[in-house]
C-alpha positions as MATLAB code, in Angstrom:
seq = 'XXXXXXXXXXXXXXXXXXXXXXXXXXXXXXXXXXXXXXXXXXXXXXXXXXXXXXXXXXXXXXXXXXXXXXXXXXXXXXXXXXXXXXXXXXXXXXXXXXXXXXXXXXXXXXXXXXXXXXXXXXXXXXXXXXXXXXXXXXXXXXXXXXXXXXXXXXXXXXXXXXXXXXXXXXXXXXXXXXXXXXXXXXXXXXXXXXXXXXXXXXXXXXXXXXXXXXXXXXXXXXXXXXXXXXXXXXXXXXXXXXXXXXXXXXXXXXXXXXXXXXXXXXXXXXXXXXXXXXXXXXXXXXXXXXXXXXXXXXXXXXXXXXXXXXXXXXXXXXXXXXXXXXXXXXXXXXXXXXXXXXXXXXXXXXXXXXXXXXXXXXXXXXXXXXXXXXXXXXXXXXXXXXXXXXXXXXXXXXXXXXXXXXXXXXXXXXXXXXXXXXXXXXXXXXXXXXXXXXXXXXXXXXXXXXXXXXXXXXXXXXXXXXXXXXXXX';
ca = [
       0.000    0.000    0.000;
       1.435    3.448   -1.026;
       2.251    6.372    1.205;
       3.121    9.866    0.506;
       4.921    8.371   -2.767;
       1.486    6.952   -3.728;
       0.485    9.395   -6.729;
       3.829    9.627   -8.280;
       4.707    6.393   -8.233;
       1.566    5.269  -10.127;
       2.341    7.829  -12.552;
       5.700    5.423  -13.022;
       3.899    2.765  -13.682;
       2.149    4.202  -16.554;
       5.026    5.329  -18.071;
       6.555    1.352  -17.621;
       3.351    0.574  -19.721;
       4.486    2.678  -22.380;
       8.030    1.107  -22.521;
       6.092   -2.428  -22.674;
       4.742   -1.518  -25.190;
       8.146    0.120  -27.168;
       9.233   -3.334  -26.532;
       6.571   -5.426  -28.390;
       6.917   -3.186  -31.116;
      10.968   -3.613  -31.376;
      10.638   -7.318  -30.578;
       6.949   -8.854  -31.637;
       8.366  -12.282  -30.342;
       7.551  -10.515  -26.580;
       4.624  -10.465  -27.216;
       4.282  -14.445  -25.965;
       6.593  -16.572  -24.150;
       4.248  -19.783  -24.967;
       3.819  -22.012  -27.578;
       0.934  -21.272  -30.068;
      -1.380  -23.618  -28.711;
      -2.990  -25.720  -32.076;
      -6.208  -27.581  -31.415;
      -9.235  -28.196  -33.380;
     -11.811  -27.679  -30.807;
     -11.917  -24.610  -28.471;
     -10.157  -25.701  -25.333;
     -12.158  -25.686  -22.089;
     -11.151  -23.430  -19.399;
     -12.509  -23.569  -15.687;
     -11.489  -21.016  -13.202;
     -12.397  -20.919   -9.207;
     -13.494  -18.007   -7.860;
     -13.627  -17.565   -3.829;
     -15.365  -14.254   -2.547;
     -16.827  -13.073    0.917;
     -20.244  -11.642    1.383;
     -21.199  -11.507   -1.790;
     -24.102  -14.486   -2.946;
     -23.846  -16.307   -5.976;
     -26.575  -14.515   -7.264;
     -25.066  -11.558   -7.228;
     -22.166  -12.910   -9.776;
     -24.397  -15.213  -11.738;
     -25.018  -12.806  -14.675;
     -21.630  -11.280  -14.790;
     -20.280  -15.200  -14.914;
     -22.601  -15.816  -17.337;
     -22.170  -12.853  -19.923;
     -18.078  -13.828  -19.344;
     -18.677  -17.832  -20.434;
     -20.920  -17.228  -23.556;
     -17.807  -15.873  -25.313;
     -15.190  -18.065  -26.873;
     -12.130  -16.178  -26.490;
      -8.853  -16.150  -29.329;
      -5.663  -16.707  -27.040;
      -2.046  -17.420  -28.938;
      -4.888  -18.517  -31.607;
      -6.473  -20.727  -30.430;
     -10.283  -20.494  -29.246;
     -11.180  -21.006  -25.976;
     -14.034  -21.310  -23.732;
     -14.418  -20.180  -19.941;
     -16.269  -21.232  -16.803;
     -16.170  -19.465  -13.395;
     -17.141  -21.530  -10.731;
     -18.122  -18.972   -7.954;
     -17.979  -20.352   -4.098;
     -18.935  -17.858   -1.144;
     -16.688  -18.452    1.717;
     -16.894  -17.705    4.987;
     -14.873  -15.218    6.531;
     -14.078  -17.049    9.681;
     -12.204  -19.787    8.263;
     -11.209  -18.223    5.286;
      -7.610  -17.630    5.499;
      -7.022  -20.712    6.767;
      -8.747  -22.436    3.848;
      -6.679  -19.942    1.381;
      -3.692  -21.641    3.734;
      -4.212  -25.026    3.106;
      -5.638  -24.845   -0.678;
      -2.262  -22.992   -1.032;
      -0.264  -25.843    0.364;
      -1.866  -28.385   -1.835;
      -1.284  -26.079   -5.146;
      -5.026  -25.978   -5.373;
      -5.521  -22.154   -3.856;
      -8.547  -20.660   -6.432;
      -8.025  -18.806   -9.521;
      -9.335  -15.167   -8.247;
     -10.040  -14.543   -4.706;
     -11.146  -11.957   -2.587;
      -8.286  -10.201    0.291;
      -8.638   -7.080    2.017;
      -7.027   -4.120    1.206;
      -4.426   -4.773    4.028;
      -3.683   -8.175    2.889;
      -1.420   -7.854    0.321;
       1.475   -7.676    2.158;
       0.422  -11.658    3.500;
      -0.353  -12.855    0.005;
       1.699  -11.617   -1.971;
       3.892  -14.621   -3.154;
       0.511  -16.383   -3.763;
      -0.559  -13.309   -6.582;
       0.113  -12.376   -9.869;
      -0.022   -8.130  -10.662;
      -1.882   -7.126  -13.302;
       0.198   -6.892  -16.563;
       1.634   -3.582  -17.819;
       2.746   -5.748  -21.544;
       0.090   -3.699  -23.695;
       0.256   -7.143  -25.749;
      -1.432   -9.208  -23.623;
      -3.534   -6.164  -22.779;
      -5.235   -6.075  -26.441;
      -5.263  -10.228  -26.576;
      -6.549  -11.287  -23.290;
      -8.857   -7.819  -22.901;
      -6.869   -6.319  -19.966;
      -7.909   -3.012  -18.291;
      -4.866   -0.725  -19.495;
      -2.597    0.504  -17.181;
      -2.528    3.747  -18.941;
      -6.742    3.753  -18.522;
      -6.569    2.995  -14.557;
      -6.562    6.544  -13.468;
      -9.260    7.566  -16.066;
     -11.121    5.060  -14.490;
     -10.624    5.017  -10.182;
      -9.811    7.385   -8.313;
      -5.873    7.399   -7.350;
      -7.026    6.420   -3.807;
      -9.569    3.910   -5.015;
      -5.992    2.497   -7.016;
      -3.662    3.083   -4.083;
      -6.063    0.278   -2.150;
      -5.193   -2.401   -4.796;
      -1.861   -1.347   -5.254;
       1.540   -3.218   -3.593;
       4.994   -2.254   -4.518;
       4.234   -0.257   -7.379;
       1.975   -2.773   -9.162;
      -1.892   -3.416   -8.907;
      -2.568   -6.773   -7.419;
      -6.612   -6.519   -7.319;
      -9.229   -4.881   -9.245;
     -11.423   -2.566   -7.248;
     -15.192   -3.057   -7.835;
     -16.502   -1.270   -5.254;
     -15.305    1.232   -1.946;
     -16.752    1.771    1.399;
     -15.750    3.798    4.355;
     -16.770    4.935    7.659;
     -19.878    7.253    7.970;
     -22.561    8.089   11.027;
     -25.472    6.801   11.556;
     -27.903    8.629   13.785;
     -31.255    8.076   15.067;
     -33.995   10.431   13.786;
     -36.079    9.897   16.537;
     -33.585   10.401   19.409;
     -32.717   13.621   17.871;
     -35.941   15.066   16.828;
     -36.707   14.334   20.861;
     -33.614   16.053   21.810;
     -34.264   18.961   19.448;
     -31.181   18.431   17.457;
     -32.113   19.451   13.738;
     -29.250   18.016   11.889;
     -26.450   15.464   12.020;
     -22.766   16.376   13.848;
     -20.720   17.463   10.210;
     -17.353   18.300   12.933;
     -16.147   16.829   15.863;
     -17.225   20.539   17.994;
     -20.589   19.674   16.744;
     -20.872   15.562   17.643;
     -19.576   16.407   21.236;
     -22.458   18.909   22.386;
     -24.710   16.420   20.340;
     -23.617   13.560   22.310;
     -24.199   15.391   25.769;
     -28.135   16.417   24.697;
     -28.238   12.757   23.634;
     -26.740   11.145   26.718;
     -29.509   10.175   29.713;
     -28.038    8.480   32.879;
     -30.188    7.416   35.521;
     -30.166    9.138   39.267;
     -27.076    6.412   39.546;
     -24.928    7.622   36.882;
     -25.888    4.332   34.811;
     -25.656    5.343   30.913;
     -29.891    4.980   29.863;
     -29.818    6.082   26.438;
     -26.003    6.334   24.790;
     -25.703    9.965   23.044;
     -22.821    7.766   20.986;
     -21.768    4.153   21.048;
     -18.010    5.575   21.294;
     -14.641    5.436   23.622;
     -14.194    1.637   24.248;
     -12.698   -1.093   22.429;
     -14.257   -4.725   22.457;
     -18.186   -3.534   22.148;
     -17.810   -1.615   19.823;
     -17.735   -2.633   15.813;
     -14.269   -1.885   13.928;
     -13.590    0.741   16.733;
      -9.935    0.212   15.735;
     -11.107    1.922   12.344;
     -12.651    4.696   14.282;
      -9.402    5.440   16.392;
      -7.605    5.174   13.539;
      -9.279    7.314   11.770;
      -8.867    9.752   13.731;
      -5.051    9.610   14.108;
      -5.124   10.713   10.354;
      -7.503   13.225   10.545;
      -5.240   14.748   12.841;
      -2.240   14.141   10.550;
      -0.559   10.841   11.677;
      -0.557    7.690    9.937;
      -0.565    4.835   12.805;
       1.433    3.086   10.320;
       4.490    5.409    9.163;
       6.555    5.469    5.697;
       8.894    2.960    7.476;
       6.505    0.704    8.898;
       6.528    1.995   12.140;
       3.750    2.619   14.624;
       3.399    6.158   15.192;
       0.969    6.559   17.726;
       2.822    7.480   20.263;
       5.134   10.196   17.853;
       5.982   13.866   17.496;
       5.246   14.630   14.063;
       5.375   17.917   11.862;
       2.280   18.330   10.368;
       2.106   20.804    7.225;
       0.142   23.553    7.915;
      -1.169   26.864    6.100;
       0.974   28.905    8.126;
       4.217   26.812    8.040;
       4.988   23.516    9.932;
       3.412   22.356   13.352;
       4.402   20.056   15.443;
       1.991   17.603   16.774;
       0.923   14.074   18.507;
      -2.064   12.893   16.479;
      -1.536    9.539   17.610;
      -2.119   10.247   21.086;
      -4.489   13.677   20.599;
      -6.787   11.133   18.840;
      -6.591    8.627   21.464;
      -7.329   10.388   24.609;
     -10.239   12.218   22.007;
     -11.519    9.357   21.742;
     -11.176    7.231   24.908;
     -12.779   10.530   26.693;
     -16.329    9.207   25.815;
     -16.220    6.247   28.428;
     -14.621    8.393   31.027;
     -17.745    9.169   33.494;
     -15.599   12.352   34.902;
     -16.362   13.852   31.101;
     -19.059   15.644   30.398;
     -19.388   13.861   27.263;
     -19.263   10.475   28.790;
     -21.863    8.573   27.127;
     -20.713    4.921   26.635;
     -18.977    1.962   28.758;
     -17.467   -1.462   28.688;
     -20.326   -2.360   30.297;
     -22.704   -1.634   27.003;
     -23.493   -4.658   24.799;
     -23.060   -4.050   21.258;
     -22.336   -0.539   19.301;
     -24.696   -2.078   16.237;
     -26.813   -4.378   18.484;
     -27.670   -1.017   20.619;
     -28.271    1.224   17.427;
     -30.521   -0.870   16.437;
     -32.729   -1.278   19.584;
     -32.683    2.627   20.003;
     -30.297    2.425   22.879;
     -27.310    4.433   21.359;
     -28.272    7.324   19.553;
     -25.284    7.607   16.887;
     -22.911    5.185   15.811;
     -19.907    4.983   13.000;
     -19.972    2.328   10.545;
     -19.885    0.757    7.073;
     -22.126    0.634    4.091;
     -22.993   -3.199    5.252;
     -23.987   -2.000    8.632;
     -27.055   -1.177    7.152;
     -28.596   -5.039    6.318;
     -27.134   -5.871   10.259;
     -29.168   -2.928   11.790;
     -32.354   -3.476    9.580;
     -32.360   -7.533   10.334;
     -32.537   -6.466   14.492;
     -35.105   -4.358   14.022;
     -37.043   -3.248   10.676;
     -38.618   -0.162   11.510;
     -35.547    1.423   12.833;
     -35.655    5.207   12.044;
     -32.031    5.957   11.124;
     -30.097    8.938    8.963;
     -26.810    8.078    7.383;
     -24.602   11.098    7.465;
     -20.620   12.071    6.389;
     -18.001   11.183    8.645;
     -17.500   14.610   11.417;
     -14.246   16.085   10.397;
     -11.842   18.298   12.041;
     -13.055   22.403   11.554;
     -11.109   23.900    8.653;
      -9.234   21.345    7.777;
      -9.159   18.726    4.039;
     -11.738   15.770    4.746;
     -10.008   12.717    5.281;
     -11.860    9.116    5.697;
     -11.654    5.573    5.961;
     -11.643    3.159    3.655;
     -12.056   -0.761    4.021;
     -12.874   -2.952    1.590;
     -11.870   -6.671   -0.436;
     -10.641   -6.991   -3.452;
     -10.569   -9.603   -6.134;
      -7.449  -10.691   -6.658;
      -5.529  -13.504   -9.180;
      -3.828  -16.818   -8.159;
       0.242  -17.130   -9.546;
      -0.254  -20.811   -9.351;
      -1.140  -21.552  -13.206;
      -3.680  -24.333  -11.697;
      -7.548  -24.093  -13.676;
      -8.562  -26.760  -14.763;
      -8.002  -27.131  -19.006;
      -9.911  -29.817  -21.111;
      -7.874  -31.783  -22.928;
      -5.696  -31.788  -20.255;
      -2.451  -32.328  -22.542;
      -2.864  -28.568  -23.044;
      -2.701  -27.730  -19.408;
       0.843  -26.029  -19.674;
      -0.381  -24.254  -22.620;
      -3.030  -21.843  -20.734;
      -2.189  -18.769  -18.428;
      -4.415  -18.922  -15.888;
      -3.818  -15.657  -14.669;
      -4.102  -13.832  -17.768;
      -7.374  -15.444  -18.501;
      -8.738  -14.384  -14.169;
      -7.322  -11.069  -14.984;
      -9.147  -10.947  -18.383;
     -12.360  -11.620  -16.496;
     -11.643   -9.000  -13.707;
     -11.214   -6.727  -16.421;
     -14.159   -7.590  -17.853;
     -16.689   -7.348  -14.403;
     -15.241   -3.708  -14.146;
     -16.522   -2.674  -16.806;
     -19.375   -0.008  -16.698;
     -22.003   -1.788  -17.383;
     -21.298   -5.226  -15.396;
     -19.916   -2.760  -12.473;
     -23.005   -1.203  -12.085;
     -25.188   -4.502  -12.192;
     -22.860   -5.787   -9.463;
     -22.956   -2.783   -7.441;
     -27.310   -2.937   -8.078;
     -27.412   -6.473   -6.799;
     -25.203   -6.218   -3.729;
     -26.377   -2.316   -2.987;
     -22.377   -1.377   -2.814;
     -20.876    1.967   -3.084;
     -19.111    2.628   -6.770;
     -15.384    2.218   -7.377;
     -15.561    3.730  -10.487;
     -15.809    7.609  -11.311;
     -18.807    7.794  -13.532;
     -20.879    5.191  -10.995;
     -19.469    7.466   -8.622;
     -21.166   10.364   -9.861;
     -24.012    8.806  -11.100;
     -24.877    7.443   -6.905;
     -23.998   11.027   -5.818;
     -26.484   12.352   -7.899;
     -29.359    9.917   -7.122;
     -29.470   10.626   -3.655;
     -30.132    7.121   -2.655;
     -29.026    4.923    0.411;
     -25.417    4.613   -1.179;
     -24.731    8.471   -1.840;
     -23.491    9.691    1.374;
     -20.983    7.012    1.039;
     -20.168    7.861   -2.730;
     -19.502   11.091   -1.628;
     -16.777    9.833    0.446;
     -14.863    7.702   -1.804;
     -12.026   10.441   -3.341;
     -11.016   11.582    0.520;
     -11.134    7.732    2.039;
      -8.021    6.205    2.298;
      -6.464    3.526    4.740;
      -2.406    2.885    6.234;
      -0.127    0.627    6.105;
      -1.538   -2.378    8.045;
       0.894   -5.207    7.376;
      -1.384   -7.491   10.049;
      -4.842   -7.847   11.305;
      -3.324   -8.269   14.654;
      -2.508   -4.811   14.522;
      -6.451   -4.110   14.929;
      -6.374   -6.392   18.195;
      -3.687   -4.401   19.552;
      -5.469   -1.138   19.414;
      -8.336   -2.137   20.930;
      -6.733   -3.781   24.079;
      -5.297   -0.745   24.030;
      -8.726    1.373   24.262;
      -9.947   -1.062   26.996;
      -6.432   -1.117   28.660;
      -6.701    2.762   29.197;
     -10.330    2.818   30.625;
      -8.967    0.763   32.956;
      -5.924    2.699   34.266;
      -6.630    6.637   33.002;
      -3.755    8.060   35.289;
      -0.886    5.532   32.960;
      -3.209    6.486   29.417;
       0.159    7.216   27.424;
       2.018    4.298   29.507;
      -0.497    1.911   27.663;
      -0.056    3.967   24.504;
       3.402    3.447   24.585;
       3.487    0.185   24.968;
       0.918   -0.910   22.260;
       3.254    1.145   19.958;
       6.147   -1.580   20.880;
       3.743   -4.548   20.419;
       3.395   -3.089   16.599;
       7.237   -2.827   16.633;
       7.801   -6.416   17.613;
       4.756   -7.640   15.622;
       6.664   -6.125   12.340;
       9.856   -7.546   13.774;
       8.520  -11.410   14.001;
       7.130  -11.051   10.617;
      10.192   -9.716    8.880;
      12.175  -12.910   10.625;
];
């Protein structure tokens, strides 16, 4: 995942494209390092396709439109079918794990945006060789930016070269209750942090014991609350930091200088943002409003317990299957006052097997097919416009692309609010999950013991230090 570098070093890659493409014309044997494959009969091409969340359903059509064509590849014709298996996410990786170790890992498969770093000897980048970019029907490098936004690209991209094909973005918004606010008086949603702290404190009831009756926000803890290591983490980067550095460090816990209009200013986002946010769950605030002893952030949302909470675009089918009469507004993430929107983005990504393993028919030919080329030409294919925006229809997902972009900012449906989003949501460097359990123990860890907050800050900054260190050995 890029960095500050991010922008220019795409631009790079484009102009490597153009060079590929110099090359084919000097040397038209580059074009193919195979054989020309000679057969009578079309050969028969079967790729695996693992994804998460998304039904079969909602691929069926794409799949289909994809296998009614018979495809010219080295010249010969051939014919493809996707077999599409939903997975489930708690035993996924450890199913990618072991189809890996019997060479049998599928063809494309879906991996977060922070999983490249894990899988990345198991994937094969999209090719910049403008050859196999007209044969196989490969998006063009030289189209990508034309097509996604650079941050939409920067998700998908490791080490200068795009290993997935984004189909669709999401990223943290809030989600308030009409009701609660129309009884509180409160006319519209928090749009800055000022704002969502005096809403949370004409939101807040506690009984005549303190006890929290109605939560103004599900916000300040760690385990009951829903991606809360997003939330904290996003705002470490709102305030300028990156949790993840350049380097791969944890900066949490660091002095940065943060470019500002009037010069430089030096600052501690990591740990601003963390006593910001831990402040909610300290009852000596006055805009405590949430606990470890709460249920669920969602779970309470739903039952009109917790009056705002931040989530996902797929928060919405949770809240609506606990209760389907749940008056709720989606608004934009609160920002800082005066300062560039930033967001957060979290999302998977299609990706392509290295391990040149679909199944071929006759199977003579089997070292005669590129398996990757072929996922990729399919990827390619679902991205385009018109299959984009059947996917996106079916699974009610925000756009990837530009136009779709505009075209759900304009209709002022469910998904706008989080189209409007896409161009400032990014995410950091994190090079393991674990990363996430880290930060919350952290949150907890601090409600615990207030008076040693940056002790425990500190020391969940050395956890990421020796977390990177037992990877890297």
């Amino acid at each position: 995942m890029f960095k500050k570098s991010t922008l220019i070093i795409i631009s790079l890659i484009f102009l490597f494209s153009t060079i590929g493409y110099v090359l084919v014309k000097a040397y038209p044997s580059f074009k193919t390092p195979c054989a020309q494959i000679k057969s009578d009969k079309p050969i028969e091409v079967t790729l695996e396709f693992w994804g998460l969340w998304d039904n079969s359903d909602n691929w069926e059509e794409i799949i289909r439109k994809f296998e009614s064509k018979t495809y010219n590849l080295n010249g010969q014709k051939v014919n493809v079918s996707i077999n599409y298996t939903k997975k489930d996410f708690s035993s996924y990786e450890e199913d990618i794990k072991k189809a890996k170790e019997k060479n049998n890992a599928p063809n494309i498969f879906m991996i977060n945006n922070n999983w490249f770093g894990k899988y990345i000897d198991l994937l094969e980048p999209l090719s910049n060789n403008n050859a196999y970019t007209r044969e196989y029907n490969l998006i063009s490098y030289n189209d990508l930016l034309g097509i996604f936004p650079a941050r939409t690209l920067i998700d998908a991209v490791y080490k200068d070269q795009l290993y997935g094909m984004p189909l669709y973005s999401d990223s943290l918004v809030l989600y308030y209750n009409k009701d609660l606010f129309e009884k509180a008086k409160i006319d519209e949603p928090p749009k800055s942090w000022q704002e969502f702290n005096k809403a949370v404190k004409k939101l807040t009831v506690l009984n005549n014991k303190d006890e929290i009756i109605q939560a103004g926000a599900a916000f300040g803890t760690g385990k009951n609350i829903n991606r809360s290591s997003d939330i904290l983490s996003l705002l470490i980067m709102q305030g300028g930091g990156s949790v993840i550095d350049n380097n791969g460090e944890a900066d949490i816990n660091k002095e940065i200088e943060v470019n500002i209009i009037n010069g430089i200013e030096k600052r501690t986002p990591g740990k601003r943002g963390i006593e910001f946010y831990t402040e909610f769950a300290n009852p000596k605030k006055e805009i405590y409003s949430w606990n470890s002893g709460q249920e669920n952030s969602i779970k309470d949302f739903a039952q009109g317990k917790a009056a705002m909470i931040i989530g996902y675009n797929y928060y919405v089918k949770n809240l609506l299957a606990i209760n389907s009469d749940l008056n709720y507004g989606i608004s934009q993430m609160p920002q800082l006052e005066n300062s560039t929107p930033i967001n957060f983005s979290n999302v998977t990504i299609p990706s392509v097997s290295n391990l040149n393993n679909c199944k071929v028919e006759p199977v003579e030919l089997s070292g005669e097919v590129d398996c990757a080329k072929i996922s990729w030409s399919f990827l390619s294919f679902a991205a385009e416009k018109e299959n984009s925006k059947k996917y996106l229809d079916l699974t009610g997902k925000v756009a990837a692309r530009k136009d779709l972009i505009q075209e759900q900012i304009e209709s002022g449906g469910g998904v706008s609010i989080f189209a409007s989003q896409v161009e400032s949501s990014r995410s950091y460097n994190k090079f393991d999950d674990r990363i996430d359990d880290i930060l919350v123990n952290m949150i907890d860890e601090i409600n615990l013991d207030r008076e040693n907050w940056e002790t425990k800050v500190d020391e969940a900054a050395i956890k990421i230090e020796n977390l990177k260190i037992k990877m890297e050995n």
